[in-house]
N, C-alpha and C positions, 0 to 999 in steps of 0.2 A: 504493500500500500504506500507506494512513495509518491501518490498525489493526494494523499491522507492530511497534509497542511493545506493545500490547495483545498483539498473541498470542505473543509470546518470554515475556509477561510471564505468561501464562496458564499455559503450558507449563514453565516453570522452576517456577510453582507447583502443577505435575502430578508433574513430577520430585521435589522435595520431600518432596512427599504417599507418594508410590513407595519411596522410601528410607525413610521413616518405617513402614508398612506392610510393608517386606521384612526389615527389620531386619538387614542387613547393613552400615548404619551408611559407605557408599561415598560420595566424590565423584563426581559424576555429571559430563560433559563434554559439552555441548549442540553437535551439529556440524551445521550446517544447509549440508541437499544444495542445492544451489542448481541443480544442473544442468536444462538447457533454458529457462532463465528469464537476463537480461541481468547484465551485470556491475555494472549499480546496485542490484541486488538485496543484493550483495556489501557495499556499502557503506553500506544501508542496513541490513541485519541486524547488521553490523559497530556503526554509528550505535546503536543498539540495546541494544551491549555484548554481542553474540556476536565472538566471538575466532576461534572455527574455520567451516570452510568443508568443505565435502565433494563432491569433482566425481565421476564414472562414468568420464569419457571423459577422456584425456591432452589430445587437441587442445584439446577446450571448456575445461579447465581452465587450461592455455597461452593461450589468446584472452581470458580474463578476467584473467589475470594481466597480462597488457601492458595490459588498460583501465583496470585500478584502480591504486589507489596508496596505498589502509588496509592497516594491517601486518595482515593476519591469518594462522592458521597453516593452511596447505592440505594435505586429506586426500584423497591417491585409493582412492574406495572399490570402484571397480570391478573386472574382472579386466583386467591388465597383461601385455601381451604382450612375449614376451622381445627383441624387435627396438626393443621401446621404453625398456628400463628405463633408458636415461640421461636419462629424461626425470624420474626421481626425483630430480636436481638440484636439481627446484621443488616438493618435498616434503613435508611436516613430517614423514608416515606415511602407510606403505602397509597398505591395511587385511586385500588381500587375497592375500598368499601360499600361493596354493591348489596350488602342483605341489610337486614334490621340481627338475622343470628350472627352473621360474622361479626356485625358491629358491638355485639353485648361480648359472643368469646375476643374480640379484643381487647375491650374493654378490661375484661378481667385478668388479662393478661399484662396490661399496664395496672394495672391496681397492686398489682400483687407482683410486681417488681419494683413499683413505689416512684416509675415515672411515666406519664401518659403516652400514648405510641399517635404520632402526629399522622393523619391519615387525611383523604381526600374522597370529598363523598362522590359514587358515580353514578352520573345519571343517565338514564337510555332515553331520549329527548323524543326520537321519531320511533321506537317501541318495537325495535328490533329482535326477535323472537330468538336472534341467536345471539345477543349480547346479554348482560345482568343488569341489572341497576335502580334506579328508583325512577318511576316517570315523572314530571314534571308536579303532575297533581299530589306524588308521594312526598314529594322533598319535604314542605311547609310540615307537615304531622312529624315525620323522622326527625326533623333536625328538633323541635321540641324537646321530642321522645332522647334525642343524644344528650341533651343538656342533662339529664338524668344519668349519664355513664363516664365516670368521672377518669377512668383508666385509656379514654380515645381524646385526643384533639381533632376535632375538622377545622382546616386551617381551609378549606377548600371544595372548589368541585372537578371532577375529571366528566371528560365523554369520549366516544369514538364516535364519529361520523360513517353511515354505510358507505361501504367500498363500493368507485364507482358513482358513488352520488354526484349529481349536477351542482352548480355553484350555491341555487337557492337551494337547496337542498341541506348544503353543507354550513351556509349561513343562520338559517333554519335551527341545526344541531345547535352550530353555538353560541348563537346567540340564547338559548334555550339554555347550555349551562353557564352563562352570563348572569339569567335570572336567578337560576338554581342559587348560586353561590348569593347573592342581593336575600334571597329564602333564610341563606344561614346565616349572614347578617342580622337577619331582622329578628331573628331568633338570638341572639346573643356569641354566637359562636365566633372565634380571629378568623373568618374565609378572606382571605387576600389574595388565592393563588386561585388558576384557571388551567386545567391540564388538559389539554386538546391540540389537536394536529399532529399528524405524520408524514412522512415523506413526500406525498402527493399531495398534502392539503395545508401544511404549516401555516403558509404563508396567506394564509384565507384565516385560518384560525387567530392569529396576532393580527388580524387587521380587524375580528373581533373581538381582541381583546385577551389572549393566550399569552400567562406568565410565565406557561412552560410549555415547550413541542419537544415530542418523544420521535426523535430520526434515526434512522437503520441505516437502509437502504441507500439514501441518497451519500453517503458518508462511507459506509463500508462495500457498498454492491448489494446484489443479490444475497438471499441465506442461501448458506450451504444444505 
């Protein structure tokens, strides 16, 4: 990957362009998925001057973590199964708190470590049968019901947009967890972060208003 500084470098000046054009005036937070690609990828996007790291999977993300040895901060962005969440140990943020059960087992999981696990809540905006999350009508009651689970932060909200979606489509999504996150607000929770965008839609995403986009692809290639 020896045009690995060329394309962080392209992409941060995509991002840029995105904020300038959305005019919501946001720091943007570059977390590169690395998942299915080795743990030198880690160190080399790291080399780069990316800070954060974004895995799918708890194991692959755990197997990279024992290979490398660059501080960066590790995001799982995938969905987190409740038999797993003490694996949030090796965390920075969870991106995708999609149940009302995951959100109580992790709750008890920060409780009972004696510090809250910072998560972001996800919502499925256009009610995509093969995503998780909370629909928009859900958010208002959840986020309530969180302020009651002292061991989770929602500092946020996450979405995917459908693959393939047209631009209103994709504007539609996030502008949807735009509102989402304004829900956790209003309910008392710190939501300041908005985690949306990927490789083919980033730059849609921060011109709505995405504090963070989660990039693979445009950055490492194809997955293996």
């Amino acid at each position: 990957m020896q045009d690995l500084p060329d394309r962080v470098a392209e992409v941060r000046g995509r991002i840029a362009e995105a904020v300038r054009r959305g005019g919501h005036g946001q720091a943007v937070r570059l977390v590169a998925v690395t998942k299915t690609h080795g743990p030198e990828m880690v160190a080399a996007v790291h080399a780069c001057g990316v800070d954060d790291v974004g895995e799918n999977r708890v194991q692959e993300a755990l197997d990279k973590q024992a290979a490398v040895s660059v501080p960066v901060r590790w995001h799982l962005i995938g969905h987190l199964q409740r038999n797993k969440v003490k694996a949030l140990e090796h965390f920075w943020l969870l991106h995708a708190l999609d149940s009302a059960r995951l959100a109580d087992a992790v709750s008890q999981f920060g409780t009972g470590r004696g510090r809250p696990v910072d998560a972001l809540l996800q919502v499925n905006v256009v009610g995509e049968d093969t995503k998780g999350g909370f629909s928009l009508g859900e958010v208002a009651g959840e986020a309530e019901r969180l302020r009651g689970l002292p061991g989770v932060r929602v500092i946020g909200a996450m979405t995917m947009a459908p693959f393939d979606a047209d631009e209103a489509t994709l504007r539609r999504c996030f502008a949807g967890a735009r509102q989402a996150r304004e829900a956790l607000r209003a309910a008392g929770h710190p939501a300041v972060e908005l985690s949306m965008g990927m490789s083919g839609d980033y730059e849609i995403a921060i011109e709505e208003g995405a504090t963070m986009v989660r990039v693979g692809t445009v950055l490492f290639g194809e997955r293996h």
